[in-house]
Backbone as CSV, one residue per row, in Angstrom:
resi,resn,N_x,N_y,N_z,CA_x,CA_y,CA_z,C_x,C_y,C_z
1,UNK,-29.730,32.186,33.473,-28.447,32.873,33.269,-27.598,32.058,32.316
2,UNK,-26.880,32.603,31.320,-26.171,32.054,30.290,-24.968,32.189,30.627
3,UNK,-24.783,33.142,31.651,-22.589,32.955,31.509,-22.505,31.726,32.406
4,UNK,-21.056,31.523,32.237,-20.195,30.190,32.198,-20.201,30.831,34.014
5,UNK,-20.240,31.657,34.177,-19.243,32.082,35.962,-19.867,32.980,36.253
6,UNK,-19.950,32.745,37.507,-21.045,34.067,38.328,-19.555,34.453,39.507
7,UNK,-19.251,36.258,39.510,-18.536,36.163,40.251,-17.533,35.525,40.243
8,UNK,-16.658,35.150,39.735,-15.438,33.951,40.088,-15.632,32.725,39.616
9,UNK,-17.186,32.373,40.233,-17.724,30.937,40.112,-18.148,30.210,39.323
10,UNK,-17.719,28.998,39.084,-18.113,28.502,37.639,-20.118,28.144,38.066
11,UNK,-20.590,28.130,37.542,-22.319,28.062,36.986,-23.119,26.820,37.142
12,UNK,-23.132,26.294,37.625,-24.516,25.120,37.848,-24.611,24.611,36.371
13,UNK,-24.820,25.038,35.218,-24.933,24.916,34.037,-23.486,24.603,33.296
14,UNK,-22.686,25.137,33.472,-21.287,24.656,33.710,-20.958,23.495,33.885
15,UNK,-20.931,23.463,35.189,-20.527,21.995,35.939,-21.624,21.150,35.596
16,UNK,-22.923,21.369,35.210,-23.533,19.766,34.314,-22.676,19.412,33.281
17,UNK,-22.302,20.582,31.979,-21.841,20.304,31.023,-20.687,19.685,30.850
18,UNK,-20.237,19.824,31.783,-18.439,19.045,32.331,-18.518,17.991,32.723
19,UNK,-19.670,17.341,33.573,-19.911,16.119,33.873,-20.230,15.685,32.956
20,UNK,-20.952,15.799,31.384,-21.123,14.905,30.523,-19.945,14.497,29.576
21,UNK,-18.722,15.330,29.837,-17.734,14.926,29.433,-17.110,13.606,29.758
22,UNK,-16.456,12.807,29.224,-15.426,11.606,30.192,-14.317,12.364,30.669
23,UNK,-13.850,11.787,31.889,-12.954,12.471,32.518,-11.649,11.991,31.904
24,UNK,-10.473,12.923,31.853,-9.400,12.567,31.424,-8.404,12.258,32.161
25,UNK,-7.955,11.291,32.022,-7.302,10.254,33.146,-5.499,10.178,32.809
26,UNK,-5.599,11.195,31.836,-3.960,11.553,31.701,-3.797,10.352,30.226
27,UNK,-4.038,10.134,28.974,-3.904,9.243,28.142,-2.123,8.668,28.213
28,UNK,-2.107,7.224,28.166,-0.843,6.990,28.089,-0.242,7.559,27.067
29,UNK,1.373,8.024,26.830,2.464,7.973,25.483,2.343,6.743,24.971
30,UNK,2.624,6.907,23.727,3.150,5.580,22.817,4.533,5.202,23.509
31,UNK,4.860,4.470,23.512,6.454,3.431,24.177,6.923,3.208,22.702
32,UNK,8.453,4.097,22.828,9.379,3.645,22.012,9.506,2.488,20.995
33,UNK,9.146,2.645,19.720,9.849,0.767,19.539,10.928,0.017,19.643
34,UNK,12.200,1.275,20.192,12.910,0.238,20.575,13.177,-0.277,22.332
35,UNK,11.956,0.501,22.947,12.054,0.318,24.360,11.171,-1.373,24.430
36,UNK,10.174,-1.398,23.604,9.352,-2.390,23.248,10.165,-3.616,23.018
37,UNK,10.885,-3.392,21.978,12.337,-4.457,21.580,13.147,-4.569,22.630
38,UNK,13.217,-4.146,23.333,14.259,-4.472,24.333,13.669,-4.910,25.417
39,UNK,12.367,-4.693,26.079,11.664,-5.249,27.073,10.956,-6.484,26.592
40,UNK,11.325,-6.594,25.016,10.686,-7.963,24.724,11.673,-8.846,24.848
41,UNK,12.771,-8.494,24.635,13.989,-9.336,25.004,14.771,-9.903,26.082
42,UNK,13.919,-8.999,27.072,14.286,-9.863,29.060,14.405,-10.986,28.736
43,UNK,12.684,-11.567,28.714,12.871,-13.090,29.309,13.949,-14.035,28.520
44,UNK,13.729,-13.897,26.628,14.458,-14.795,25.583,16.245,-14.669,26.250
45,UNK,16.564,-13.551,26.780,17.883,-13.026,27.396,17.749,-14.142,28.645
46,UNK,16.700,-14.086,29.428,17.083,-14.605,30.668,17.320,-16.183,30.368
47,UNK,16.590,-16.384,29.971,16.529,-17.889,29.032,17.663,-18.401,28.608
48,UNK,18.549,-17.470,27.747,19.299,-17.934,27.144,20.646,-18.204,28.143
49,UNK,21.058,-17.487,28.754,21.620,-17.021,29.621,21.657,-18.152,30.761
50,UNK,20.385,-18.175,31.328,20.309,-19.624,32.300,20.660,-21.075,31.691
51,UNK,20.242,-21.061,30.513,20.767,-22.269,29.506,22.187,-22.471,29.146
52,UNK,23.036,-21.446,28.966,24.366,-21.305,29.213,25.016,-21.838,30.264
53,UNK,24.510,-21.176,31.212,25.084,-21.301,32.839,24.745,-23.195,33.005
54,UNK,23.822,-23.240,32.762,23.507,-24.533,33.183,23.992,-25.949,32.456
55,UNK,24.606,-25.967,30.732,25.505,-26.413,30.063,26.898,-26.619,30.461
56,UNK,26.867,-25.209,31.147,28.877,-25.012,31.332,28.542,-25.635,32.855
57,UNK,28.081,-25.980,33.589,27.955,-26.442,34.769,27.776,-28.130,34.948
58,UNK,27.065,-28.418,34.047,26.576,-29.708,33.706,25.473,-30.311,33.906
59,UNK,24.502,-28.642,34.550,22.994,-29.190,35.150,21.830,-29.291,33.865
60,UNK,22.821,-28.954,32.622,21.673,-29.243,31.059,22.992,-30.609,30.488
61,UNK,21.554,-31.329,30.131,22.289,-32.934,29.628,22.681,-32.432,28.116
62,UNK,23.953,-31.962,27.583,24.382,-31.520,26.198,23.994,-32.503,25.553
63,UNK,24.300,-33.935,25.677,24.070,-34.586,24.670,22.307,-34.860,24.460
64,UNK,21.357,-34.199,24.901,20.229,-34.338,24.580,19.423,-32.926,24.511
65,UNK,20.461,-32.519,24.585,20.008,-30.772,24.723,21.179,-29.914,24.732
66,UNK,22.066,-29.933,23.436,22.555,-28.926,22.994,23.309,-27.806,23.321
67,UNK,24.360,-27.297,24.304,24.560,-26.206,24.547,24.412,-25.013,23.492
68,UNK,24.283,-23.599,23.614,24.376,-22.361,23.206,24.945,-22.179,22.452
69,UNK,26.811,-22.566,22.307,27.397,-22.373,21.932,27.831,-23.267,20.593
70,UNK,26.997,-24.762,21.136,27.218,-25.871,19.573,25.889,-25.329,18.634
71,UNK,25.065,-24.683,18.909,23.806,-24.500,18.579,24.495,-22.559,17.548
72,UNK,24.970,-22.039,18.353,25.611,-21.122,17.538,26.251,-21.769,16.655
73,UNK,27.604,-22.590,16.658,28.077,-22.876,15.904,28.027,-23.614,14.502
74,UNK,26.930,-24.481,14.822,25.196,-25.053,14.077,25.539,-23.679,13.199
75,UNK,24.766,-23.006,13.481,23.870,-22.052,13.003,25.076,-21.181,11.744
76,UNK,26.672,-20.555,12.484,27.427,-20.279,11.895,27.933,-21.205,10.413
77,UNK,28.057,-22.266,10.935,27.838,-23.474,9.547,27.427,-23.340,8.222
78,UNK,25.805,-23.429,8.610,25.082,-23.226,7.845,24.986,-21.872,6.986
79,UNK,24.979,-20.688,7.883,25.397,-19.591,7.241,26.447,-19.572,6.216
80,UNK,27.300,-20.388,6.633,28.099,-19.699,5.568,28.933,-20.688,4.846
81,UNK,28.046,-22.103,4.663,27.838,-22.604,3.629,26.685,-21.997,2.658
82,UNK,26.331,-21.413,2.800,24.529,-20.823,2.102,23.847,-22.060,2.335
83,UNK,23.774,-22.711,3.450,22.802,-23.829,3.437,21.589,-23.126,4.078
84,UNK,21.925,-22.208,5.175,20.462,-21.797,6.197,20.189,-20.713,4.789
85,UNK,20.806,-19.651,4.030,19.993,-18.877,2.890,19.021,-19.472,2.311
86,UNK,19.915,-20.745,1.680,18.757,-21.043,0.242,17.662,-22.296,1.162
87,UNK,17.630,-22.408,2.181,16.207,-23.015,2.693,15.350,-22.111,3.310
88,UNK,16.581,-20.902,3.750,15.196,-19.713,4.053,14.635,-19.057,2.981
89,UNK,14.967,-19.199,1.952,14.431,-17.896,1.011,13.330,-19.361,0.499
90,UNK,13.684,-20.516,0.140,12.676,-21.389,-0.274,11.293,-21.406,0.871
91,UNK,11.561,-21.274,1.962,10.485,-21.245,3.194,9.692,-20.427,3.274
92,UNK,11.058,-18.936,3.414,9.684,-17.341,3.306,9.208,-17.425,1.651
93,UNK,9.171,-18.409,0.890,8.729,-18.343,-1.339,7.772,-18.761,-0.591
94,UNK,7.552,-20.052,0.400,6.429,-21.453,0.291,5.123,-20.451,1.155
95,UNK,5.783,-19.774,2.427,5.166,-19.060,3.462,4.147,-17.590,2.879
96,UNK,5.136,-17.058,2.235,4.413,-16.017,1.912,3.034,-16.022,0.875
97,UNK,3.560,-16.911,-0.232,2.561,-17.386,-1.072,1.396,-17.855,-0.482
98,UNK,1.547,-18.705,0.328,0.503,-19.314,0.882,0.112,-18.144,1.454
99,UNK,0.311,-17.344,2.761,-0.070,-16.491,3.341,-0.859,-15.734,2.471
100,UNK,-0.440,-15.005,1.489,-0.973,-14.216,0.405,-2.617,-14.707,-0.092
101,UNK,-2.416,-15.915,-0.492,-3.886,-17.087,-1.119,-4.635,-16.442,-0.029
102,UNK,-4.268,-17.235,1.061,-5.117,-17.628,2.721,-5.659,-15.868,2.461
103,UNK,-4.947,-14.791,2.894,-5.495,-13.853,2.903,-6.337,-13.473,1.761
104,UNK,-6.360,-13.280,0.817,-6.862,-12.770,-0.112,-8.234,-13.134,-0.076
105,UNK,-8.425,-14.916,0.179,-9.562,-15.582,0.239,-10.302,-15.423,1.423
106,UNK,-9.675,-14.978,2.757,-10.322,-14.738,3.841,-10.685,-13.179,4.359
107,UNK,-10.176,-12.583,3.593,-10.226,-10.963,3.205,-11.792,-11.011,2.394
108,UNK,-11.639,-11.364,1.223,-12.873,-11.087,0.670,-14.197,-11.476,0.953
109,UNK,-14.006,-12.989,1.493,-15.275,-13.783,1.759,-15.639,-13.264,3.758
110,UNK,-14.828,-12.728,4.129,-15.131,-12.045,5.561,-15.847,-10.450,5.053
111,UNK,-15.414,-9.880,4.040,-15.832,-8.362,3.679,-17.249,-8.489,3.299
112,UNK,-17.576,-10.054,2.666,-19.079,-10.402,1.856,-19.891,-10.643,3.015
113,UNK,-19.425,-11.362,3.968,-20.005,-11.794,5.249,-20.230,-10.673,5.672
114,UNK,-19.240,-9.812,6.331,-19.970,-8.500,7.093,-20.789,-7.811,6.400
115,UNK,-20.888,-7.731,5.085,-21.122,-6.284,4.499,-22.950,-6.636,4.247
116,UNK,-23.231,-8.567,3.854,-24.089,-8.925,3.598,-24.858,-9.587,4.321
117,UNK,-26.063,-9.797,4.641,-26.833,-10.864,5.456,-27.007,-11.665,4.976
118,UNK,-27.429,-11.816,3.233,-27.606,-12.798,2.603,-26.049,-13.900,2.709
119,UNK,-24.910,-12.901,2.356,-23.606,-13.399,2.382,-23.476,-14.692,3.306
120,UNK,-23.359,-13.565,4.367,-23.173,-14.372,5.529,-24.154,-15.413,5.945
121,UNK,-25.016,-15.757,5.060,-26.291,-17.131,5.228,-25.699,-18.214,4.518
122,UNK,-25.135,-17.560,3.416,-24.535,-18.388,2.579,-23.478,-18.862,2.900
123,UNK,-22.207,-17.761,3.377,-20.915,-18.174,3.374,-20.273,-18.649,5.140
124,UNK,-21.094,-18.089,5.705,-20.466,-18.305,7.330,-20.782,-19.600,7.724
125,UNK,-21.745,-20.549,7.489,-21.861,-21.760,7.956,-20.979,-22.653,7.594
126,UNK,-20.655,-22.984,6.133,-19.655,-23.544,5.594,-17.935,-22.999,6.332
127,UNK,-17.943,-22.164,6.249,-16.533,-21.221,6.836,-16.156,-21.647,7.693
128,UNK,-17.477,-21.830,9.214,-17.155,-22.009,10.194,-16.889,-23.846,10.710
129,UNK,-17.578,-24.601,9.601,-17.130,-25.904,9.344,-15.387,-25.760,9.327
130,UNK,-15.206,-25.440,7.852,-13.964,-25.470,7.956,-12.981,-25.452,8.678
131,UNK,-12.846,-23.966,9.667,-12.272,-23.500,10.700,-11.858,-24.592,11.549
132,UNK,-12.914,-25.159,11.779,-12.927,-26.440,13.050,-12.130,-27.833,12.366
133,UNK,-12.106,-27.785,11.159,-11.268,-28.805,10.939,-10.045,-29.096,11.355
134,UNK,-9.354,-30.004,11.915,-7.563,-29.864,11.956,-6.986,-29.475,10.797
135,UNK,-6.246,-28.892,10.991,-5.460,-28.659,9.806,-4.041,-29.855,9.256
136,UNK,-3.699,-30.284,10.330,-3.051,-31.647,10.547,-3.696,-32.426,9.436
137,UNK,-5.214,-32.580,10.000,-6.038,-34.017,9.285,-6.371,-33.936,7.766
138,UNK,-6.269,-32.850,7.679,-6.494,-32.869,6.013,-4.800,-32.679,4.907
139,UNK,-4.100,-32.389,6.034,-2.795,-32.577,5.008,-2.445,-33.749,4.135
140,UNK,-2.736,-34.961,4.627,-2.508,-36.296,3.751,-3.720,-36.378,2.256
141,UNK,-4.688,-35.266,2.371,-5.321,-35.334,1.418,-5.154,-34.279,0.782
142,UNK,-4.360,-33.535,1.475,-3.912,-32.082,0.181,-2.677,-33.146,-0.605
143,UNK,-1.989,-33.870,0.207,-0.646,-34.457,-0.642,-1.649,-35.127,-1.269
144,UNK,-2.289,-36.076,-1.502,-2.975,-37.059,-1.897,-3.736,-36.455,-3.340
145,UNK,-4.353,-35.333,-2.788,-4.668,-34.628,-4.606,-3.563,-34.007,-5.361
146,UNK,-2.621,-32.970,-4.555,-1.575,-32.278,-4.969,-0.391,-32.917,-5.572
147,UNK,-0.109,-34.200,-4.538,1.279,-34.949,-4.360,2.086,-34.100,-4.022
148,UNK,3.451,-34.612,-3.797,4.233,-34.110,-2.960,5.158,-32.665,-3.826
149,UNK,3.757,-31.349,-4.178,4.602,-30.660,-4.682,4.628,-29.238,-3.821
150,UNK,4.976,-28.125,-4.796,4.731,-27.268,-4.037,3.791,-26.435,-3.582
151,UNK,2.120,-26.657,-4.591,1.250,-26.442,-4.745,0.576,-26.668,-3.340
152,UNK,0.815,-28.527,-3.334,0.006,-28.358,-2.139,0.772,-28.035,-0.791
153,UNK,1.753,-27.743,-0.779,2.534,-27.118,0.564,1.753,-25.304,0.689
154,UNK,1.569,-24.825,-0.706,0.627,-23.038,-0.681,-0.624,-23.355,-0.551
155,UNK,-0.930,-24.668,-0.587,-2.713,-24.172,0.104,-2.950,-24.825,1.390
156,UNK,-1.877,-25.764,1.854,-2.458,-26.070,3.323,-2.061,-24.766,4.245
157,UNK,-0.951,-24.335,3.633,-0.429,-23.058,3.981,-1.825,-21.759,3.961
158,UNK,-2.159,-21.718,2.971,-3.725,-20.516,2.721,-4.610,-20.946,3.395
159,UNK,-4.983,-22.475,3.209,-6.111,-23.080,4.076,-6.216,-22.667,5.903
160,UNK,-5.151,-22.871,6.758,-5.026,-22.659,7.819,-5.036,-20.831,8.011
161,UNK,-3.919,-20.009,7.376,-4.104,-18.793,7.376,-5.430,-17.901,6.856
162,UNK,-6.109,-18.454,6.137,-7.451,-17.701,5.732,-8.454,-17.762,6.931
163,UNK,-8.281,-18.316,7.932,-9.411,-18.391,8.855,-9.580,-17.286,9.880
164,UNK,-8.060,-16.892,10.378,-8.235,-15.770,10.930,-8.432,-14.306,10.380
165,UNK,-8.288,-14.395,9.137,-8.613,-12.883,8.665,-10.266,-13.148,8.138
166,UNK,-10.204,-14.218,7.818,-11.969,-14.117,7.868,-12.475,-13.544,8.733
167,UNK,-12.538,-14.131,9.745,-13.058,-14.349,11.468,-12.632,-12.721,12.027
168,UNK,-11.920,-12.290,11.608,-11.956,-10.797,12.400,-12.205,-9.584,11.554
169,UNK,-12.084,-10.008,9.928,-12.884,-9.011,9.455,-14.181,-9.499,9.426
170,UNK,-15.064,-10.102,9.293,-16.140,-10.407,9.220,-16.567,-10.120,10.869
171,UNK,-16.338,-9.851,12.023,-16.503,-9.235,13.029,-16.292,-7.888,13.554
172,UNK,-15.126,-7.420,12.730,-14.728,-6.153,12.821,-15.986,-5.231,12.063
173,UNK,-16.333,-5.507,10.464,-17.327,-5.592,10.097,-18.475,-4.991,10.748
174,UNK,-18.783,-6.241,11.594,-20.152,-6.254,12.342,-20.276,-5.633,13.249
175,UNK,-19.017,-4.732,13.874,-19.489,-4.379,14.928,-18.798,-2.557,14.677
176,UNK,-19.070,-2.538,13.474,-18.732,-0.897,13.228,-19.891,-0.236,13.957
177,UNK,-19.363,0.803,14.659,-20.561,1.740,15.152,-21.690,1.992,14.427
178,UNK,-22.862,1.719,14.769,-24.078,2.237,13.959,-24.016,3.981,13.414
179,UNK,-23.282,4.807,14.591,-23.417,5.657,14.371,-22.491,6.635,13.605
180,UNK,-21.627,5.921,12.935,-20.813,5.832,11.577,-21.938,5.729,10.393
181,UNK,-22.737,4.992,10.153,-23.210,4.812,9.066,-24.463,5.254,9.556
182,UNK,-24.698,6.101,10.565,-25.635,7.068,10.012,-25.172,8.258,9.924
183,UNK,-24.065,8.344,10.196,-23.176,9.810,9.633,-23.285,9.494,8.332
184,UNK,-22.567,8.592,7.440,-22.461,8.421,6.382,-23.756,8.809,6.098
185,UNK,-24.910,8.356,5.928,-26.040,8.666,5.428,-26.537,10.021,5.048
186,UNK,-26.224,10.803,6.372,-26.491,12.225,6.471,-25.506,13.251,5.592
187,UNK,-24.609,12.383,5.412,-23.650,13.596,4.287,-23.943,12.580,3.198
188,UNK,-25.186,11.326,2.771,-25.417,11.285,1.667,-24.261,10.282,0.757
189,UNK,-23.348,9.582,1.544,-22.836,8.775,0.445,-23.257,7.478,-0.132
190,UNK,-22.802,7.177,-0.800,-23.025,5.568,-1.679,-22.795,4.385,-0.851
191,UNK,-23.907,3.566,-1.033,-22.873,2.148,-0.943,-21.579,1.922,-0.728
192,UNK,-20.867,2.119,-2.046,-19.668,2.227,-2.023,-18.736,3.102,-1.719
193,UNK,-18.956,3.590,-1.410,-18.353,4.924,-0.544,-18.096,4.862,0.886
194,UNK,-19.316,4.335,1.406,-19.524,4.206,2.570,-18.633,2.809,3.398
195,UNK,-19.024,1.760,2.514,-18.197,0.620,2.568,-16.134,1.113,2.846
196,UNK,-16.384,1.686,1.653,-14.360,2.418,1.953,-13.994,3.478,2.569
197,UNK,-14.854,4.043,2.847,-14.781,5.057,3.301,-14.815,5.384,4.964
198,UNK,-15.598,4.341,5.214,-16.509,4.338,6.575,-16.507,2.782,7.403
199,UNK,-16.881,1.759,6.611,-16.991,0.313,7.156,-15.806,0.029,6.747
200,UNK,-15.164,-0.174,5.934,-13.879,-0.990,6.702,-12.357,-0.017,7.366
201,UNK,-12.054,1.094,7.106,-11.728,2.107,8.235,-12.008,1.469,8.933
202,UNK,-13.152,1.750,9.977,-12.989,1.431,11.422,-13.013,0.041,11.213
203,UNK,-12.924,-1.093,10.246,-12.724,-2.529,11.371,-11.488,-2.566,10.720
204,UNK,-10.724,-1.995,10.223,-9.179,-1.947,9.899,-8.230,-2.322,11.428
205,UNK,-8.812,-2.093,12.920,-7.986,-2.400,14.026,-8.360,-4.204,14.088
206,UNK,-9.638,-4.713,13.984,-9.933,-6.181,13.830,-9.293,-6.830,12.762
207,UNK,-8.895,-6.248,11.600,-8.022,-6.462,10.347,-7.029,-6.810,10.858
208,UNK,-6.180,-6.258,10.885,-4.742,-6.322,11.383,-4.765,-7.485,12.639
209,UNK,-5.679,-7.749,13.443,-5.837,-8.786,14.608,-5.654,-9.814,13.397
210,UNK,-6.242,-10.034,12.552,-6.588,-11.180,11.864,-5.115,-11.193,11.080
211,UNK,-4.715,-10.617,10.850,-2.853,-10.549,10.076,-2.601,-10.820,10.838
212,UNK,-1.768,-10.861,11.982,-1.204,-10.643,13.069,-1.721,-12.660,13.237
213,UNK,-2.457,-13.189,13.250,-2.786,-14.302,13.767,-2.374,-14.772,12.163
214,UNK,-2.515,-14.646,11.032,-2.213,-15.444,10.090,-0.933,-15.386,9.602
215,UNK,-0.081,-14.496,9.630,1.714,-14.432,9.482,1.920,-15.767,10.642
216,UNK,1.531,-15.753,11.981,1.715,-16.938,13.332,1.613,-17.937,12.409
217,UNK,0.605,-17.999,11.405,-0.444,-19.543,11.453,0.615,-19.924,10.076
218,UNK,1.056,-18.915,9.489,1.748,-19.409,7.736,3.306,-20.359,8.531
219,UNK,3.768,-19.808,9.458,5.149,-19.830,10.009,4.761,-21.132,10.622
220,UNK,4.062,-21.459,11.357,3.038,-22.707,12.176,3.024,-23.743,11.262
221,UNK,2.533,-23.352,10.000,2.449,-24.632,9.132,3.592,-24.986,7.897
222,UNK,4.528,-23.695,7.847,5.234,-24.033,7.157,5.954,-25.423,7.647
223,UNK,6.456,-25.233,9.310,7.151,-26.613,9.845,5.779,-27.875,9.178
224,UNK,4.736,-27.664,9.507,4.031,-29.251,8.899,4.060,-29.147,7.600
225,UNK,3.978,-28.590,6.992,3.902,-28.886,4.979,5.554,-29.066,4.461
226,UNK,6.494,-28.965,5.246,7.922,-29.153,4.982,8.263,-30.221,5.514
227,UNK,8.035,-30.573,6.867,8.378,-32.405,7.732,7.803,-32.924,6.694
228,UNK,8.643,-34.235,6.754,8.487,-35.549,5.330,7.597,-35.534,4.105
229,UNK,7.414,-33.862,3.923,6.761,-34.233,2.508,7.630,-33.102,1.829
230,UNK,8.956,-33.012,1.725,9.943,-32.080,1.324,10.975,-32.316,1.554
231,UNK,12.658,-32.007,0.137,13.872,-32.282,0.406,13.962,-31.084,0.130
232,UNK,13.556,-29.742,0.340,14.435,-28.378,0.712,13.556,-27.552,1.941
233,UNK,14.142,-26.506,2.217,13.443,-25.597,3.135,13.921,-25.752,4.550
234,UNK,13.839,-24.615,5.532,13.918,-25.382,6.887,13.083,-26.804,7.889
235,UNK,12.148,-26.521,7.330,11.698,-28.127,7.541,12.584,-29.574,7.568
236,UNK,12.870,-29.353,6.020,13.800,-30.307,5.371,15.352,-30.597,6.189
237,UNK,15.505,-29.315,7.054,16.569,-29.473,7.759,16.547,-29.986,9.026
238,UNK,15.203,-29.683,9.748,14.640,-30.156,11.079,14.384,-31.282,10.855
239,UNK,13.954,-31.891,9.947,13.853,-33.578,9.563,15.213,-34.242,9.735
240,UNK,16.560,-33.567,8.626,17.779,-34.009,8.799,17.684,-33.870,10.170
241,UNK,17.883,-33.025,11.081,18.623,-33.273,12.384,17.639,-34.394,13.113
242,UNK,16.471,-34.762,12.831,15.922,-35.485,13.716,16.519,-37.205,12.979
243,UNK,16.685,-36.822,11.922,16.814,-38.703,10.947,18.062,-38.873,12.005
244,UNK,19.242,-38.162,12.427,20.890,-38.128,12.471,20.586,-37.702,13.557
245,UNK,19.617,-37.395,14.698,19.891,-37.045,15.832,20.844,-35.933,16.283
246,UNK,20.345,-35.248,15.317,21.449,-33.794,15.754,20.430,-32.377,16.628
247,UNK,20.623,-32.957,17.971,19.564,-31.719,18.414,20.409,-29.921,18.141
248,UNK,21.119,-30.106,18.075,21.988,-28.502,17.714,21.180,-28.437,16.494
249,UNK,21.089,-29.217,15.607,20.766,-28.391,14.139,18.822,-28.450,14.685
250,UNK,18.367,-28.828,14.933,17.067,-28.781,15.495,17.213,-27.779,16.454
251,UNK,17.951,-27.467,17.241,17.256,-26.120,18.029,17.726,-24.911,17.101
252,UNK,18.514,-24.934,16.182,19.205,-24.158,15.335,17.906,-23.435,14.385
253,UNK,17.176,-24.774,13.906,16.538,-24.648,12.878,15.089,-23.726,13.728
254,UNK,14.615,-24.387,14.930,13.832,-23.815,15.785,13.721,-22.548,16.307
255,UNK,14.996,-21.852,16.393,15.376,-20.172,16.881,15.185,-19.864,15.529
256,UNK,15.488,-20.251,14.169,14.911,-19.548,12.851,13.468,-19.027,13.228
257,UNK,12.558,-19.919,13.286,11.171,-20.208,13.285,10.612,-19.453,14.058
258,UNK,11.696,-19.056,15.453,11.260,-18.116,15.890,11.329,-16.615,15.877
259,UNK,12.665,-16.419,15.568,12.993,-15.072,14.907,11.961,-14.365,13.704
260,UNK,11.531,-15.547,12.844,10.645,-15.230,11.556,9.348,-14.978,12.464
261,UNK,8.893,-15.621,13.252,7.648,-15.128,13.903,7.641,-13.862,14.368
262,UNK,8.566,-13.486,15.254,8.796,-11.949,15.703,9.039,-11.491,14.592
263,UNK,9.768,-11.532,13.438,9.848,-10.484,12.625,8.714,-10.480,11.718
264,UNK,7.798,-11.368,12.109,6.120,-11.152,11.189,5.452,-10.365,11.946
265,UNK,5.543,-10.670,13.484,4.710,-9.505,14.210,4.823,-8.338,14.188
266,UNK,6.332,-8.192,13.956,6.754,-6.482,14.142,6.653,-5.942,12.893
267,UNK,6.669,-6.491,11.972,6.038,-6.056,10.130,4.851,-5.777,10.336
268,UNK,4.298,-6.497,10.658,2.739,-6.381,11.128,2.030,-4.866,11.789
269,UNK,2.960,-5.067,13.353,2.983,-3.994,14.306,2.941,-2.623,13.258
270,UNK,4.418,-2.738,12.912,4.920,-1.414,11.999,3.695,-0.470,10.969
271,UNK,3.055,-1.901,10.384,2.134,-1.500,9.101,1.123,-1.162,10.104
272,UNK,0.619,-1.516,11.199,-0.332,-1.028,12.039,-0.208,0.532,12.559
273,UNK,0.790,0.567,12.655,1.205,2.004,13.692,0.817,2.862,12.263
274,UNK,1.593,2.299,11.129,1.545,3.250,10.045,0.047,3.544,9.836
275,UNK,-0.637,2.498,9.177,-1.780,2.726,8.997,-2.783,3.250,9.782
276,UNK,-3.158,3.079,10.866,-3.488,3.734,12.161,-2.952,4.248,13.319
277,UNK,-2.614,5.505,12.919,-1.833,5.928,13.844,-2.231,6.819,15.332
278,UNK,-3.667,6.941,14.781,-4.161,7.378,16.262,-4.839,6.006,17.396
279,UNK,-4.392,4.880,17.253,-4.202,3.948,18.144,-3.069,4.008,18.996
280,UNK,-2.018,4.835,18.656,-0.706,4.871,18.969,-1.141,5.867,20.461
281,UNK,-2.314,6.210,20.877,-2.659,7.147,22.238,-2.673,6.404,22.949
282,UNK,-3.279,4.746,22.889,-3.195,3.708,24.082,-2.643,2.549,24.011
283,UNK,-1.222,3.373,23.562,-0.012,2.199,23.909,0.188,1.452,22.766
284,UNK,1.181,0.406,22.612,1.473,-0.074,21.572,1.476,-1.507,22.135
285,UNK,0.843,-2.747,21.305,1.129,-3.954,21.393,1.822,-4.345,22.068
């Protein structure tokens, strides 16, 4: 019997075909981004807040830890002398550049790795040397070839950030569904076709993992390529407060560092949602 219902009743043949379905479990909504922003802001709120209370009370030692309010006032200072501008715009010049290198170089040589076996004979052993290096330990020899310019502040900067976009496109890569590229096959496309069309599409969600970890890693090292081998940038200012013992301008300079991190993730986030937007069915970051 071919109908769906006998009588009323759904069919033996039916109810197999429904069981090979996955069951639908109600898919979550996407969450607001600004419900996201604001539930990301509890704890930094609760934080701040208890740090207050505990200044104006006397249970935080100010003179070794700063109240809220000298740390604002820090911060107001600088603003509007243009001292915090022109070391941030020199920081996000040193950060981004570098970021940019790091990617470009860990973008391509991760795309050769996945795409190739030979590649990846060649290029993943060396890579994965690298990776494991400190990034700390080789800074005295980036100054040491570079000297103290700005050159070598953009490649210890690329050096550290190229590892994670390697490492997750070159996995994202590898673990595209087989049965993608035998679709591709069956409607007959190219190499190259298939590659843009098909292989990196789907590892475009491992992509963005690997951004997402190298904006962290540029912001991470900008503080080491700016401490004592630099007289501008926020670095240069976290050094001043440490030469003069000014912890206000050090936690001042530190809430920068962190603000720029969240606002790399959520650039990040944003270009994610944009670019893939049917990830947006199970939730958002």
């Amino acid at each position: 019997m071919t109908a769906t219902t006998v009588s009323g009743k759904t069919s033996p043949v039916a109810r197999s075909a429904s069981a090979l379905r996955p069951a639908y479990r109600g898919g979550s909504r996407r969450v607001p981004l600004w419900l996201v922003v604001a539930l990301g802001a509890v704890v930094p709120l609760v934080v701040i807040v208890w740090w207050w209370i505990g200044a104006a009370n006397g249970a935080v030692n100010t003179s070794v830890f700063s109240s809220p309010q000298k740390v604002l006032d820090t911060l107001r200072e600088l603003a509007a002398d243009g001292t915090l501008g022109g070391a941030l715009a020199i920081s996000l010049t040193r950060a981004g550049i570098g970021l940019v290198i790091g990617l470009a170089v860990g973008l391509f040589f991760g795309i050769v790795t996945g795409l190739s076996r030979i590649g990846g004979a060649l290029v993943d052993p060396t890579a994965q040397i690298l990776r494991t290096i400190p990034v700390l330990a080789i800074l005295p020899l980036f100054v040491a070839w570079f000297g103290l310019t700005e050159l070598s502040k953009y490649l210890i900067i690329a050096f550290a950030a190229a590892a994670p976009i390697y490492i997750n496109t070159s996995n994202g890569i590898n673990r595209v569904d087989k049965k993608l590229l035998e679709t591709a096959k069956v409607f007959d496309l190219s190499t190259l076709q298939t590659t843009f069309q098909v292989v990196l599409p789907a590892a475009l969600p491992a992509i963005f993992n690997g951004l997402r970890l190298s904006v962290s890693i540029s912001i991470l090292l900008l503080v080491a390529a700016e401490n004592g081998n630099s007289s501008s940038g926020l670095g240069y200012l976290a050094s001043q407060g440490l030469q003069y013992f000014r912890v206000d301008l050090i936690l001042a300079i530190v809430i920068v560092y962190g603000i720029l991190g969240l606002l790399g993730n959520l650039l990040v986030s944003l270009l994610e949602r944009i670019s893939l937007p049917w990830l947006g069915k199970k939730g958002v970051r």
